[in-house]
C-alpha positions in Angstrom: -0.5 -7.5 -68.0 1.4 -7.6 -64.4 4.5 -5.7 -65.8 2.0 -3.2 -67.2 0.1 -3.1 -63.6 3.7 -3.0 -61.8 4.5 -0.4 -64.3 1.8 2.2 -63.4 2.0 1.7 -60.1 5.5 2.6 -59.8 4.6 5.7 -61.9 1.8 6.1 -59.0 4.4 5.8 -56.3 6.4 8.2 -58.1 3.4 10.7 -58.7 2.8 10.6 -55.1 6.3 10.4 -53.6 6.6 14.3 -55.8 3.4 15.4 -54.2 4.7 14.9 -50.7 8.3 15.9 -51.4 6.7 19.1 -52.4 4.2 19.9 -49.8 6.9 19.3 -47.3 9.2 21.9 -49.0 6.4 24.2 -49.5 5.0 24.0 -45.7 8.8 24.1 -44.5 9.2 27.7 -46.5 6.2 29.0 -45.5 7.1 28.7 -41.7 10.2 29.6 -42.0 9.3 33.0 -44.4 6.8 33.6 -41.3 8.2 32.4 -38.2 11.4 34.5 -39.2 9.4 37.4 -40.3 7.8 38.2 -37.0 9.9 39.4 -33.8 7.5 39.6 -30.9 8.7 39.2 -27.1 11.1 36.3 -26.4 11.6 34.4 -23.5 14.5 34.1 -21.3 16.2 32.0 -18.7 15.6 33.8 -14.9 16.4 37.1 -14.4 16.9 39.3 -11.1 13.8 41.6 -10.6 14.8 43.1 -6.9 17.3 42.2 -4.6 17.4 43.2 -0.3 19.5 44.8 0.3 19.6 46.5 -3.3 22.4 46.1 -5.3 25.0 48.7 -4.3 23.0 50.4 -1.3 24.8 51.8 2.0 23.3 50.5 5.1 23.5 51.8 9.3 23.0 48.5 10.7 23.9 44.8 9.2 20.5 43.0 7.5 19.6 39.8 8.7 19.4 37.9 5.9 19.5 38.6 2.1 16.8 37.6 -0.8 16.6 37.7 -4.9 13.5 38.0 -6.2 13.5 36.9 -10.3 11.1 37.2 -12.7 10.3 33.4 -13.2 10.0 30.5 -10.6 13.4 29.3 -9.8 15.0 25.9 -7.9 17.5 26.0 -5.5 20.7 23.9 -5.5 23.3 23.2 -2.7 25.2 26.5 -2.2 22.4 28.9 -4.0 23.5 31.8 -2.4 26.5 32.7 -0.9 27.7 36.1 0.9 31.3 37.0 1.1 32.5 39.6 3.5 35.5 42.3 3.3 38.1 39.5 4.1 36.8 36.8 1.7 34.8 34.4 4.4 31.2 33.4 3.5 29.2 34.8 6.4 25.4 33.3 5.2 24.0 30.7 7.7 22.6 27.2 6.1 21.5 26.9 2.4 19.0 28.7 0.1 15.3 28.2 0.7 12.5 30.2 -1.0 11.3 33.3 0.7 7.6 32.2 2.5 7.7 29.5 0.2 7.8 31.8 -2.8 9.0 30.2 -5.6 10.2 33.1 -7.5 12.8 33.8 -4.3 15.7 32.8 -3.1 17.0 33.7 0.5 19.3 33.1 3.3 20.4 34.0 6.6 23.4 36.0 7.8 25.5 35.3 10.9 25.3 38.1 13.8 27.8 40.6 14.1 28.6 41.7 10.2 31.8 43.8 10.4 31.5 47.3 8.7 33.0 47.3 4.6 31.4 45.6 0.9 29.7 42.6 0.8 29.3 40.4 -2.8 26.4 37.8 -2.5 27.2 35.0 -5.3 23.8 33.4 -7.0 23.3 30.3 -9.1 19.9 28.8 -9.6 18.2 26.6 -11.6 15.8 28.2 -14.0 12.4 27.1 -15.1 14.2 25.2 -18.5 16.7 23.5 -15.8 19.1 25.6 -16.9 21.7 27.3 -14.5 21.9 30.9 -13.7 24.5 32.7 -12.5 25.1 36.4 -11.4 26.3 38.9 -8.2 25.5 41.8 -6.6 26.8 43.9 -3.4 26.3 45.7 -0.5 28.1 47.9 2.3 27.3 48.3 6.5 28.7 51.3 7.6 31.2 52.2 4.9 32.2 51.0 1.5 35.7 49.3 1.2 37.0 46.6 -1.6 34.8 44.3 -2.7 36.2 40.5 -2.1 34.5 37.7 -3.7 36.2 35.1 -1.8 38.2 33.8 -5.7 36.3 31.5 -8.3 34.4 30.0 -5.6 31.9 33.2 -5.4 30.8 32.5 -9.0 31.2 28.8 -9.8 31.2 28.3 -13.5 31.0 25.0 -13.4 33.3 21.8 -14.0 33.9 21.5 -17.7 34.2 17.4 -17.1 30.7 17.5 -15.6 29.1 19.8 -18.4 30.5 16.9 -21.4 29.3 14.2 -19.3 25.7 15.9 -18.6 25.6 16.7 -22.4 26.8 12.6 -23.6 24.1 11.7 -21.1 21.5 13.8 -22.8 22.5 12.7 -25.9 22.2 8.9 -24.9 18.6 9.3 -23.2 17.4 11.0 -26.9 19.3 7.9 -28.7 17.3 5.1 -26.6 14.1 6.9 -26.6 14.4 6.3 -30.4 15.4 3.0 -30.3 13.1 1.8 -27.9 9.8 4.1 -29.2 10.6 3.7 -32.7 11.5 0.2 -32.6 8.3 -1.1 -30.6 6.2 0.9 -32.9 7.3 -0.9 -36.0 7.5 -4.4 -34.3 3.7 -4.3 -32.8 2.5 -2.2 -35.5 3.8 -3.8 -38.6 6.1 -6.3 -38.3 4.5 -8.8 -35.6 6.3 -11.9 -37.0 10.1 -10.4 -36.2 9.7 -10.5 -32.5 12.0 -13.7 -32.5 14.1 -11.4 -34.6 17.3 -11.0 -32.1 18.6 -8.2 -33.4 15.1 -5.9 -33.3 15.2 -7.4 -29.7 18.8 -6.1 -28.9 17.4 -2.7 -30.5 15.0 -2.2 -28.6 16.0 -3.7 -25.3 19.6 -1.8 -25.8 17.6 1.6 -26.6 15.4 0.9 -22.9 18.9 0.4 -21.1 20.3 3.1 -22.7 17.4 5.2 -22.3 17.9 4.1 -18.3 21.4 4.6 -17.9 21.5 8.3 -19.3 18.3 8.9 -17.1 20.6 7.9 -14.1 23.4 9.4 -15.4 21.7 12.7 -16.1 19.8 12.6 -12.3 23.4 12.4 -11.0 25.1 15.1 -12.9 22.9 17.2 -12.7 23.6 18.2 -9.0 27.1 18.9 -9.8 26.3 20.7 -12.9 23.4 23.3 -11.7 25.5 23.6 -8.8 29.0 24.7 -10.1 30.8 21.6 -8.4 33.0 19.1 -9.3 32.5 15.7 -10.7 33.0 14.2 -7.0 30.0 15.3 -5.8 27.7 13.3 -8.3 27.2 10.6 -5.7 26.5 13.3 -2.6 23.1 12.3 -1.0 22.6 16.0 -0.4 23.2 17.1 -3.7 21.1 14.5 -5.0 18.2 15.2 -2.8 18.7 18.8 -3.5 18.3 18.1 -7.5 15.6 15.6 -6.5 13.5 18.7 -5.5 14.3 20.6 -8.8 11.3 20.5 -11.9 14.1 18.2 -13.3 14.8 16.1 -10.8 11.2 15.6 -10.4 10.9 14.7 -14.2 13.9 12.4 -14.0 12.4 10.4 -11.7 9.5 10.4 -13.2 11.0 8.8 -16.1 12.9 6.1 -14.2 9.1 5.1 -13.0 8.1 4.8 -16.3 10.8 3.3 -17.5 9.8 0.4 -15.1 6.6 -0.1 -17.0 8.3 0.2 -20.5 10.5 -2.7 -19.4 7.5 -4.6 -18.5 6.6 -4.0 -21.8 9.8 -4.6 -23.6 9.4 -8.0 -22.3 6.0 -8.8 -23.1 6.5 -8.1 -26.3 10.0 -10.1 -26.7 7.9 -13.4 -25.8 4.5 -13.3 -26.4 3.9 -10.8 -29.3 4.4 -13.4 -32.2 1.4 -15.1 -30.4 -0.4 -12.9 -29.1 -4.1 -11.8 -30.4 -5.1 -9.0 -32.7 -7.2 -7.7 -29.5 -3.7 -8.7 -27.0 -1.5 -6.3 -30.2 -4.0 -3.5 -30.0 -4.2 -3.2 -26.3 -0.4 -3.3 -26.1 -0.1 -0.7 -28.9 -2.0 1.4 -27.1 -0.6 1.0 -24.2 3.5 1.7 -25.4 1.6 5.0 -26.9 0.6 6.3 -23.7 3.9 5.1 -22.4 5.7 7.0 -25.5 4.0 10.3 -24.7 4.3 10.0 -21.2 8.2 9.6 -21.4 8.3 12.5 -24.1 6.3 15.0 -21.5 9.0 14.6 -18.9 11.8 16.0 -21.7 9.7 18.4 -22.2 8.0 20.3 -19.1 12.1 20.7 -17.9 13.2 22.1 -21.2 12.6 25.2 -23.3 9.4 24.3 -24.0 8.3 24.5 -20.1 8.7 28.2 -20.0 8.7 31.7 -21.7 6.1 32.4 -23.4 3.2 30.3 -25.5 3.6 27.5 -23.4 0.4 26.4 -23.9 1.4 25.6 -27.9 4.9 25.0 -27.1 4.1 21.6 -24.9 2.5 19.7 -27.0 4.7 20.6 -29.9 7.6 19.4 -28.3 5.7 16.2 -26.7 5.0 15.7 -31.3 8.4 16.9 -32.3 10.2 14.3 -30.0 7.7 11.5 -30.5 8.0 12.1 -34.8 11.8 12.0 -34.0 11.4 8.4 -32.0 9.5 7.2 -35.2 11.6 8.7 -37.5 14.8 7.8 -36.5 14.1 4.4 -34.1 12.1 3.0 -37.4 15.4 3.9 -39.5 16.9 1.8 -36.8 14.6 -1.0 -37.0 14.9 -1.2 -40.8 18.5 -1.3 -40.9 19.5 -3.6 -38.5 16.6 -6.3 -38.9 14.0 -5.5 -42.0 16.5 -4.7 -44.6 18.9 -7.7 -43.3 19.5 -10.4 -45.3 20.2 -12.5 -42.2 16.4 -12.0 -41.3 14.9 -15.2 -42.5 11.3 -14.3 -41.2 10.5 -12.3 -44.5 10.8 -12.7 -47.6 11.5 -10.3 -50.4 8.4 -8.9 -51.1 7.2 -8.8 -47.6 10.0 -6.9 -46.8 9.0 -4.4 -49.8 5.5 -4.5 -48.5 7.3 -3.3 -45.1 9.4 -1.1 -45.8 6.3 1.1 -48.2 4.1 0.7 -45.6 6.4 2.1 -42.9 7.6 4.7 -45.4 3.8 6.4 -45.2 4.3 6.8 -41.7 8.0 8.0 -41.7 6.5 10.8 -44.4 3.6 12.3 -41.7 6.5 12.2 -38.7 8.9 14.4 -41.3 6.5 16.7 -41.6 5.1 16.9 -37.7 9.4 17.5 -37.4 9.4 20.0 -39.8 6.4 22.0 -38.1 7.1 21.5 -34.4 10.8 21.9 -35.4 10.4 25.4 -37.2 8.0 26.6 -34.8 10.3 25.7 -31.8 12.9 27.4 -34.0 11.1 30.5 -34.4 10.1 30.7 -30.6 13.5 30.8 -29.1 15.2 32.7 -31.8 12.7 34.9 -33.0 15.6 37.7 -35.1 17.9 37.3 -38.0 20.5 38.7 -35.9 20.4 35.8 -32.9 20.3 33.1 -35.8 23.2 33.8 -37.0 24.8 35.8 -34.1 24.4 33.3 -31.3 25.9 29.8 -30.4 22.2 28.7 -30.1 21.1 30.0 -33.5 24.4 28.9 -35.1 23.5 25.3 -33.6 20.1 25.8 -34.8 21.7 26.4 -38.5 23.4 23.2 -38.2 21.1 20.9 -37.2 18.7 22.2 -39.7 21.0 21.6 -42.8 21.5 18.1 -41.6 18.3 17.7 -41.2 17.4 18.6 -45.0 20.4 16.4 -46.3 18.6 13.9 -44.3 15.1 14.8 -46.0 17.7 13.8 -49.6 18.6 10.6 -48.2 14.8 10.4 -48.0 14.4 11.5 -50.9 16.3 9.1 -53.1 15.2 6.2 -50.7 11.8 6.8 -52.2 13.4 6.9 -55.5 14.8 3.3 -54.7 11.4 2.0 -53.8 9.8 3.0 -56.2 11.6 1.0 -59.3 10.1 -2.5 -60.4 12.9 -4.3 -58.8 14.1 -2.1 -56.0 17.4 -2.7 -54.8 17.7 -3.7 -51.3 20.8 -3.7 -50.5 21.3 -0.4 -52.0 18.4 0.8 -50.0 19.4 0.0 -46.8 22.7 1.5 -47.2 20.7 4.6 -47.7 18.6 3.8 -44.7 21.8 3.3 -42.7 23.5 6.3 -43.9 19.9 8.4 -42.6 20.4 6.7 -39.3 24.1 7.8 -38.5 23.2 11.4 -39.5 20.5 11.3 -37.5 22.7 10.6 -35.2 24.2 13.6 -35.3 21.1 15.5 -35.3 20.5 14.1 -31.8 24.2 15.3 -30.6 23.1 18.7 -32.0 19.8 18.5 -29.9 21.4 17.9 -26.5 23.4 21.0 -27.0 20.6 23.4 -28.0 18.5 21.8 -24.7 21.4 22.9 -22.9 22.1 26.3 -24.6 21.1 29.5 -23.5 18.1 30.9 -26.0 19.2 32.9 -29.0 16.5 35.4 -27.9 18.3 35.4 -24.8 21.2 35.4 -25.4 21.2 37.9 -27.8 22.5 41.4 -26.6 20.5 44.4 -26.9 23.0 47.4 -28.2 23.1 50.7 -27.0 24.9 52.4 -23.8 24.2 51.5 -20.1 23.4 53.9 -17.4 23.4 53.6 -13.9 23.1 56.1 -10.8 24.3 56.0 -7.6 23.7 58.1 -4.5 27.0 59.2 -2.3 27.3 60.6 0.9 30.8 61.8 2.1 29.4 62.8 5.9 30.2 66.5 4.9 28.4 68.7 7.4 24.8 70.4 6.8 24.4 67.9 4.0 27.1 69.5 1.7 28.3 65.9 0.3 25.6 64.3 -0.4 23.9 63.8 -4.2 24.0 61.4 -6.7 26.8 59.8 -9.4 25.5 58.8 -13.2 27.7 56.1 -15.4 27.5 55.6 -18.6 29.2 53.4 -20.7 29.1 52.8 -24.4 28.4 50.6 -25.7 28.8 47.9 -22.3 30.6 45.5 -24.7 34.2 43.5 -24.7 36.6 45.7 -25.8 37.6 49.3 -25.9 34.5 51.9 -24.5 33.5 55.5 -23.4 33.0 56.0 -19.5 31.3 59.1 -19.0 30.3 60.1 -14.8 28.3 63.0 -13.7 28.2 64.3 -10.6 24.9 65.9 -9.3 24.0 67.6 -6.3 21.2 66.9 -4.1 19.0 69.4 -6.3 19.9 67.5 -9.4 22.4 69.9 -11.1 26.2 69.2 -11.9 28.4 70.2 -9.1 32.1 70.5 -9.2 33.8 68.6 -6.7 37.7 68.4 -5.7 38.0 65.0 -6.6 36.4 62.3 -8.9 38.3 58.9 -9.4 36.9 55.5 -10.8 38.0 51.9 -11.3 36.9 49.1 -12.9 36.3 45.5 -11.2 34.9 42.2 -12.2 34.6 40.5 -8.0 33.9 36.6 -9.6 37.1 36.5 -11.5 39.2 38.7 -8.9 39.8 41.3 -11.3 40.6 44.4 -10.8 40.1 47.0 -9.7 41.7 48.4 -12.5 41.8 52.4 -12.6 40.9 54.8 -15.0 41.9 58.4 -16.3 39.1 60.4 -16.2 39.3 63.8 -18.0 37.2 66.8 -16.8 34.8 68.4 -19.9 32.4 70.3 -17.7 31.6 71.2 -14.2 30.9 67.8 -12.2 31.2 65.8 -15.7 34.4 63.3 -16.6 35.0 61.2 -19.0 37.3 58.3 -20.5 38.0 57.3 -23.4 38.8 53.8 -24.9 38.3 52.0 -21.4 39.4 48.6 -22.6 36.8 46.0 -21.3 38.7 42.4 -21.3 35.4 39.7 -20.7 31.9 40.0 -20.0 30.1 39.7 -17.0 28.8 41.8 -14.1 31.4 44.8 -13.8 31.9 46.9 -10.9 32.4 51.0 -11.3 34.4 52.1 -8.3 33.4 56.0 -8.2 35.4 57.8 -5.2 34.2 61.3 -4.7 35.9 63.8 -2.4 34.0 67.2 -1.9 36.1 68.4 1.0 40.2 67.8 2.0 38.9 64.9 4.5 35.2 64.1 3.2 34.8 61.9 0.6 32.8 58.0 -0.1 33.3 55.6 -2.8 30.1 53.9 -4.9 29.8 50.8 -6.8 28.2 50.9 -9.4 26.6 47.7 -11.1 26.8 47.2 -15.3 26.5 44.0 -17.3 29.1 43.9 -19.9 28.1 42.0 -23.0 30.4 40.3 -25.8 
């Protein structure tokens, strides 16, 4: 009679186990068929909207300070804006602050006396998703002359020592939330009697350290790494003050409060749990939830989630997609290193199996808030076939999703395992293990798409680039003055069409003496490099296979000459995709 009961129950569990494999791979398809499907606007890290003095204009007299206006709210590290005259020296007065305290701005300053010639002003900000921004743009008193960016200095990319170590400090915070979320939850919530259990206790007290230590990690690297410097300065009490006043910073710290009253917590629960009361278990249940979200909403108001557009949906599914991953993956802990062990001595067998099934209900509903929060998350930052598979962030994406569904198999034949009459423990917590260390992976994976660029940012739109220019050569009786059109196609790396048109100041093609134009690239200190143009109508030149070596913000250098001794050279302004 029990090996009949046993029998049909583990048909049950079988029945069941089918029901949810499938409604997961159902509700996974359908998101992805309709997330995929639709391509409406897509956000984007911080962008220039206007810049004074505008990129490229002439000006009589020297401005007295310069400002970049973007389209989102942007923070301001050490060195935020710097302005490099003819000769290379940096001529701005103080640091970055916000225009009348407009968070959207960034301005600064400019010494007295400005000599006449180009000036390149250097930007790197913070955006709203704490990533850092980059760009340039230029300006002339008096005259035009060659623009000098000062070397690498005017557009730090960044030290590539700093970037691994902010990423493996990422990476460490995501591994102790885990450990020290998932692992509380399955101690207070189901298994009580293995708070003795040292080696739950080491999980979960080695998840809140590490949880600490790449919080403090990531507070001091992050200076260095939204401000382009080296790893030296990661102990600078200005930079650190500077990235305490960043919508990370402010999140980090945050955290490390929290963190206090996790520990609290961690402690409690390490000495007084196994005796505690049902009423004392509830209260502290309740209170590591709160503590759980609370650590979850300061990952996510400085990530992607915290800006572009649907915000409103996107916070909250972040806060569930990183809180299903601390279940998922810090129970897979748990059950590896103290349920499923032998060693443990507090269960037996069958309350192990009772365990394990119980926990396994719960594991199901946070695979499938992962799968939903996951896909939509997906679908808001990529948004088109052509960034998923086009992109470093979609490409990331692609892997982190097929690790994810050969951990769903794992799952899968974990269920499989406890499902039998006589399920096999040893064999199931190899499997159990073998889900933790790809999940693993999946939270390597994770660190780099917080810290990538979005695909549907990243993602180029095709098509040539135009820009015009006004020029005045100082001709008398306004006989050199009119405008200069560039186009190039199609404003990628490699070999392109320049085509310039010179117009009049009633708008129609004029023939000049002269037309030459060079190419420059002011934050690597290239160029300028010049170009054959070829007259093919009155006032129009082109030239052909221009070869374009890297992307970034190009410089056309257009000289026009309309008399023996009048003439004025433009810069021009074009981003230059991959």
């Amino acid at each position: 009679m029990t090996t009949a009961r046993s029998a049909t129950a583990a048909r049950a569990a079988v029945r069941a186990g089918g029901i949810r494999r499938r409604l997961v791979a159902v509700l996974t398809a359908v998101l992805c068929i309709w997330g995929l499907a639709a391509a409406p606007s897509a956000s984007a890290h911080a962008t220039v909207v206007t810049t004074d003095p505008a990129d490229g204009a002439l000006l009589s007299t020297a401005p007295a300070r310069v400002t970049v206006t973007y389209n989102e709210a942007v923070s301001l590290q050490l060195g935020a804006l710097r302005v490099f005259a003819p000769d290379g020296s940096q001529v701005e007065i103080g640091t970055a602050d916000h225009l009348n305290g407009k968070p959207e701005t960034a301005t600064v300053p400019l010494k007295a006396g400005l000599k006449n010639g180009t000036y390149v002003v250097s930007w790197r900000v913070i955006s709203a998703d704490s990533h850092p921004v980059r760009g340039a743009w230029t300006f002339s008193i008096g005259t035009t002359s060659a623009a000098n960016s000062g070397g690498a200095a005017a557009a730090p990319s960044g030290s590539r020592t700093v970037g691994v170590l902010f990423g493996i400090a990422r990476w460490l915070a995501y591994l102790g939330f885990a450990a020290l979320a998932g692992g509380t939850l399955l101690l207070i919530a189901f298994a009580p009697k293995l708070a003795h259990d040292r080696r739950l206790r080491l999980l979960i007290g080695g998840g809140w350290f590490a949880l600490l230590l790449g919080t403090v990690a990531a507070l001091l690297l992050q200076g260095p790494y939204g401000g382009g410097f080296g790893i030296g300065r990661a102990t600078d009490a200005d930079v650190l003050r500077a990235t305490l006043n960043t919508k990370l910073g402010k999140a980090l710290a945050w955290r490390l409060i929290l963190l206090g009253a996790a520990g609290v917590l961690v402690s409690w629960t390490a000495t007084r749990l196994a005796e505690a009361s049902v009423r004392a278990r509830q209260v502290a249940g309740g209170v590591g939830a709160a503590l759980a979200v609370a650590l979850a909403v300061t990952w996510s108001v400085a990530d992607h989630s915290g800006t572009g557009s649907q915000v409103a949906l996107a916070l909250p599914a972040d806060v569930l997609h990183l809180l299903a991953m601390a279940t998922w993956v810090g129970g897979l802990a748990a059950l590896a290193v103290s349920v499923l062990s032998p060693q443990t001595a507090a269960l037996d067998a069958d309350s192990r199996l009772k365990l394990v099934r119980r926990f396994s209900t719960t594991a199901f509903t946070a695979v499938c808030v992962l799968a939903t929060t996951g896909v939509y998350q997906g679908w808001r930052q990529v948004r088109h076939w052509h960034a998923l598979f086009g992109t470093d962030y979609g490409r990331m994406l692609i892997i982190k999703s097929s690790i994810f569904l050969t951990l769903l198999t794992l799952g899968y034949f974990a269920r499989r395992i406890l499902a039998a009459d006589s399920p096999d423990l040893k064999r199931l917590r190899r499997s159990v293990a073998a889900e933790f260390g790809l999940a693993l992976v999946v939270l390597a994976v994770t660190a780099l798409l917080v810290e990538s660029q979005p695909a549907s940012a990243a993602a180029p739109k095709s098509g040539p680039v135009t820009v015009t220019m006004p020029f005045d050569t100082g001709a008398p009786n306004g006989t050199g003055t009119g405008t200069v059109t560039v186009t190039l196609d199609p404003a990628r790396v490699g070999p392109d069409q320049l085509q310039i048109s010179i117009l009049d100041k009633t708008g129609k093609q004029e023939s000049v003496p002269e037309v030459d134009a060079s190419l420059a690239l002011p934050a690597q200190q290239l160029g300028p490099i010049a170009m054959k143009l070829q007259p093919t109508a009155p006032g129009h030149y082109t030239a052909s296979n221009v070869l374009i070596p890297m992307p970034g913000a190009w410089q056309v250098l257009v000289t026009v000459r309309t008399t023996d001794i009048d003439q004025s050279t433009v810069i021009l302004n074009v981003t230059i995709g991959k």
